[in-house]
C-alpha positions, -999 to 999 in steps of 0.1 A, spaced: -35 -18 -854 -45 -9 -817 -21 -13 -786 -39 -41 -776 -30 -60 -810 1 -51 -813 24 -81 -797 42 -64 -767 83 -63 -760 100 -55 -736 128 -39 -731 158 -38 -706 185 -11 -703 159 13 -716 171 46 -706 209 32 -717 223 45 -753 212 7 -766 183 6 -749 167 37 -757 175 33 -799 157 -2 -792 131 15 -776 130 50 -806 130 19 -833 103 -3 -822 78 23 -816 89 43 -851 82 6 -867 47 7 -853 44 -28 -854 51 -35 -818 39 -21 -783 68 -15 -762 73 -17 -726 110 -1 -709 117 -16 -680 136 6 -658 149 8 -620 136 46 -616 102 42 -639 88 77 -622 126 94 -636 117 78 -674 114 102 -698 113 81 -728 86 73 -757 79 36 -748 40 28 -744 48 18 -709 71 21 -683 76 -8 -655 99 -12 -623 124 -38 -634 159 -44 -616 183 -71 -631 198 -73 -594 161 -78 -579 152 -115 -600 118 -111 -579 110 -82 -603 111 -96 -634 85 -118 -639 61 -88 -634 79 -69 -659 77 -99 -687 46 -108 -681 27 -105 -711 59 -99 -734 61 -115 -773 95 -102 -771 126 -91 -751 157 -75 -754 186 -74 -730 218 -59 -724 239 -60 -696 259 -29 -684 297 -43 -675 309 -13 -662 286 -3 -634 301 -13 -600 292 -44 -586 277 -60 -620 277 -97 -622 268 -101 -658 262 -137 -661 238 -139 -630 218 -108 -641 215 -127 -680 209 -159 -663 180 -144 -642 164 -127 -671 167 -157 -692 152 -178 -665 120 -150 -657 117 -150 -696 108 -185 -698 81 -187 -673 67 -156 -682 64 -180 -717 79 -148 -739 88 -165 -779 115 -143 -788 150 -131 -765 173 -106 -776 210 -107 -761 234 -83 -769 267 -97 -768 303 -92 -780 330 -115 -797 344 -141 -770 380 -130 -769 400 -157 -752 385 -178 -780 397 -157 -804 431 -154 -793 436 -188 -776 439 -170 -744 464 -141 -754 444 -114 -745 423 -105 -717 393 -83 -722 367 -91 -699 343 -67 -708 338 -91 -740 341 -125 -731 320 -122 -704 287 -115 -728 301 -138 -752 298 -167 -723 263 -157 -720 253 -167 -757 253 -202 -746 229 -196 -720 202 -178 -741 207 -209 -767 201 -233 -743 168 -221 -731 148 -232 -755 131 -202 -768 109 -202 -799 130 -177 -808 167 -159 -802 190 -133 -817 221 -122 -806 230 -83 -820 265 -72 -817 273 -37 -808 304 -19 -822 327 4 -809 305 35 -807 311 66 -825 296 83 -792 331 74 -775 347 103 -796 325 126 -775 333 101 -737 361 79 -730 380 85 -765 377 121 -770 404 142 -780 431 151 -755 460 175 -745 491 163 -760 526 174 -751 531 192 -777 499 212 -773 476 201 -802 447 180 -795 445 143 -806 453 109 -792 482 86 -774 473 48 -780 490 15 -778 482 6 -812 495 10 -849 470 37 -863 478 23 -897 463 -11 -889 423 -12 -899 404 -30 -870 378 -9 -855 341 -19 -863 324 15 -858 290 24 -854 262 48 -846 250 26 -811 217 43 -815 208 26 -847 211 -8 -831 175 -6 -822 166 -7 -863 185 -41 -864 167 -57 -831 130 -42 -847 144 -59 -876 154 -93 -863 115 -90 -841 95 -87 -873 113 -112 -892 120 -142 -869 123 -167 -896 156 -150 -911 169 -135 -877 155 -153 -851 173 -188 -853 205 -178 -833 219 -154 -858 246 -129 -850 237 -96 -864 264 -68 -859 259 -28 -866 292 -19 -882 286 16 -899 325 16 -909 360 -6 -903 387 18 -897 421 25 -887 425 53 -867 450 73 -888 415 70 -910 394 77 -882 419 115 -879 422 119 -912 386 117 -918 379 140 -890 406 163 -903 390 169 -932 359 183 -919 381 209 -903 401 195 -873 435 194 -863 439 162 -846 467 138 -840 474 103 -832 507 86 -816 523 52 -809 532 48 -773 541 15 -759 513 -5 -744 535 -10 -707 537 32 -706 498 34 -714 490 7 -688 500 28 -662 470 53 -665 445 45 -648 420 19 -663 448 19 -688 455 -18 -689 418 -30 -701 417 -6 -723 452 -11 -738 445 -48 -735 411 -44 -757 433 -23 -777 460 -49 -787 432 -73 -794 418 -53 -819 451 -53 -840 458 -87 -839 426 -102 -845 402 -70 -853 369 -56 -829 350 -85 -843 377 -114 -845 375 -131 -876 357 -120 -910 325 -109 -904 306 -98 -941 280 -120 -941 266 -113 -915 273 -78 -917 254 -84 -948 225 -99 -932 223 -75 -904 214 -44 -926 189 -61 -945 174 -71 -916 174 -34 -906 164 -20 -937 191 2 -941 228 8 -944 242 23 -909 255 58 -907 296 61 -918 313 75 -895 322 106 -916 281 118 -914 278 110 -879 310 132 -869 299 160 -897 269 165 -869 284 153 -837 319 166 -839 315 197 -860 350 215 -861 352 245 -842 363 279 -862 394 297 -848 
């Protein structure tokens, strides 16, 4: 099928880690041409088909950049200064549906002060989750909603292995290590499920929520797995009011204390854990293969 056949998506956040495996997936599929949309398009060095000037900050750019689409898939990026998430969504959303694109793909994360009833605070979730409602509203032909997991790729960033008092290497959290609660994942095998959900619509495109969850862990799992390919980490209690002092320590102790009372995805989540890696065609990478390559133990 030529390029010209093929139904085009586009795709935002294309040079991010979500981004780009949305990008690696829907051209290895074939079945798609794929634009990235990017604020630097001369600085891309991706494989989409195209590459187009698209800024989630700029609404005047986005029409351009949709224009033509079958498809698109957004993410939002919390953490860079100045981000107002819901009036970038609402933008893209809004450029989407004049631009008369069938199918939008949000990627979002569990609405925490739901979950909890308002006991925990953790922004960085709720504020995608709000957005759901706006992408249902819309009216597409249309919409998924994927949900990404706690990357493995934080073991090599924010959650690598530090210094401890004592001297070894390993971690100091504000959580019980015993307690399983971590939905884990490979975040550059996202892109299989949103290919996936894009050429089946019928089963995935009705407002399902399809997490990647390669494994659910506690971390004295998450060491002792890692252990066993040759480390010698640790992990330690410390109270949450001690680890909120660091900086950026309370959102992250915060997230943290969700996730043992309620889990990284809330509630029970099988099913559609289920669904999601059919839709994929595959079963995501345990976390045990993708630290065997990513975290190989160093020999004294």
């Amino acid at each position: 099928m030529s390029s010209k056949q093929r139904p085009l998506i586009a795709v935002i956040g294309a040079t991010g880690q979500q981004g780009s495996g949305v990008v690696r997936a829907l051209r290895s599929g074939g079945q798609f041409k794929v634009r990235a949309l990017t604020r630097n398009p001369s600085k891309y060095r991706g494989v989409a088909d195209e590459t187009v000037e698209a800024d989630l900050d700029r609404p005047g750019t986005l029409n351009a950049a949709f224009e033509g689409a079958h498809g698109v898939f957004l993410v939002t990026n919390f953490w860079q200064e100045g981000t107002d998430e819901a009036k970038q969504a609402t933008a893209a959303v809004r450029a989407a549906r004049e631009t008369g694109v069938e199918h939008f793909v949000w990627s979002t994360l569990p609405n925490v002060e739901d979950i909890s009833g308002g006991r925990f605070k953790v922004p960085h979730f709720t504020g995608k989750a709000k957005i759901d409602r706006i992408v249902t509203e819309a009216g597409f032909v249309h919409h998924t909603f994927v949900v990404a997991p706690m990357y493995y790729q934080s073991f090599l960033g924010a959650l690598a292995p530090q210094k401890q008092a004592n001297g070894s290497l390993g971690w100091a959290l504000p959580l019980d290590p015993a307690v399983r609660c971590i939905h884990m994942g490979d975040i550059r095998e996202l892109g299989d499920i949103v290919s996936g959900a894009l050429v089946h619509p019928d089963r995935a495109g009705n407002g399902e929520y399809l997490p990647l969850v390669g494994d659910f862990m506690s971390f004295n799992e998450i060491v002792e797995t890692l252990n066993r390919q040759g480390h010698r980490f640790s992990v330690n209690r410390v109270p949450k009011e001690v680890f909120a002092r660091s900086p950026g320590g309370f959102e992250i102790a915060e997230t943290l204390s969700y996730f043992q009372a309620h889990t990284y995805l809330g509630s029970d989540w099988s099913d559609r854990i289920a669904l999601a890696n059919k839709i994929a065609g595959r079963q995501p990478s345990t976390f045990a293969a993708w630290a065997r390559v990513n975290m190989p133990a160093r020999l004294s």
